[in-house]
C-alpha positions, 0 to 999 in steps of 0.5 A: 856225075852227081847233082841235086834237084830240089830236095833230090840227090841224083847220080848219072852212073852206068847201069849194073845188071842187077839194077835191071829187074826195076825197068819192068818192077811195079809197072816201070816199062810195062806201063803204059802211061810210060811207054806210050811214047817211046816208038815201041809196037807189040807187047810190053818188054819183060825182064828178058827184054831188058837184059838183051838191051843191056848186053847190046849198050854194053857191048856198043862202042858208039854208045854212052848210056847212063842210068838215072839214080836217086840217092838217100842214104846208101839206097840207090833207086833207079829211076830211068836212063839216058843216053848219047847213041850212034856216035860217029868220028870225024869232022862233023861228029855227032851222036843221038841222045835219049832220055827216059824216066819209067817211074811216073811219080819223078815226073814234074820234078825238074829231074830231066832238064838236069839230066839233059844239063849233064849229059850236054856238059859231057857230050860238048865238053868231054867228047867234043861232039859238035852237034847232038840230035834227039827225036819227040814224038808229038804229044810229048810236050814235057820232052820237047820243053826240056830239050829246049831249054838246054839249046835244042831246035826243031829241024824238021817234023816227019808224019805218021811215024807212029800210032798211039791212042787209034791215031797217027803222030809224028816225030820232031827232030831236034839238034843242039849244036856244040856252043864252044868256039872250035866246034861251033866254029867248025859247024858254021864255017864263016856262014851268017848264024840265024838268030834263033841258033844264036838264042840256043847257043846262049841256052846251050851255054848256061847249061854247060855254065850251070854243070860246071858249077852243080856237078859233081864227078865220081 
């Protein structure tokens, strides 16, 4: 899935192992300022790290993960990823989203609501899933802003999930559910919507209105 962001071309394509090396080079995951919230506990990941976690999203049928490129040219720079995770069948299928950019200076950019605009477009129009869900750590305001903005709610809030900077921070669960009529009919089965659902439903809908016009498809 391609798109411009600003004076950014961006393309949301699988991850090819060789691309790996740049998640930990000049500072990438290692870096603080950029993994402080991602719920991780010990040392930085190394190179080794990252390729375990390749073969592991590789290998997993109920995962779609995506790498976040920048496109100049014939230069492809790896920025992040983001991904749909711990996806079930069934009735009320759902998966769990996540979204990442290790290089701090595309922060600001408008790049993550774009991402989140295309991978909702796919999950809801391709997949057909009818809710997705993602988490945010309190202090991570640029993630629960550019989660909103594409139709997600927060749930519920659980305390001390984890520890940054010498405190407790908690974590927000968030849900977008499905805007089309068969799945948002399906999960609402004739019960009376609240309105702030109605709200998302309509955000929902001008994301997926937006990926339909903005993406291009490799």
């Amino acid at each position: 899935m391609r798109f411009s962001v600003g004076e950014y071309q961006i393309e949301l394509a699988p991850i090819e192992r060789e691309d790996m090396p740049q998640f930990v080079q000049d500072g990438g995951m290692q870096s603080r300022i950029v993994s402080r919230y991602l719920g991780r506990s010990g040392t930085a990941p190394v190179l080794e790290d990252e390729y375990e976690w390749f073969d592991a999203t590789r290998s997993d049928q109920n995962s779609r993960a995506w790498g976040i490129y920048v496109i100049s040219g014939d230069q492809r720079l790896l920025i992040g990823n983001t991904s749909i995770n711990s996806i079930t069948e069934g009735v009320m299928s759902h998966g769990c989203t996540g979204f990442l950019i290790f290089r701090p200076e595309y922060w600001g950019k408008g790049i993550a609501s774009h991402c989140h605009r295309a991978r909702t477009w796919f999950g809801c129009t391709q997949m057909g899933l009818v809710q997705l869900r993602s988490g945010v750590f309190d202090g991570n305001e640029g993630s629960k802003k550019a989660l909103e903005r594409v139709g997600y709610l927060p749930i519920f809030h659980e305390r001390n999930q984890h520890f940054v900077d010498g405190v407790f921070v908690g974590l927000t669960s968030f849900s977008l559910i499905n805007p089309l009529n068969v799945q948002w009919n399906l999960w609402w089965h004739g019960e009376t919507v609240p309105p702030e659902f109605k709200a998302a439903r309509r955000r929902t809908r001008a994301a997926l209105k937006w990926a339909n016009t903005h993406l291009e498809l490799g």
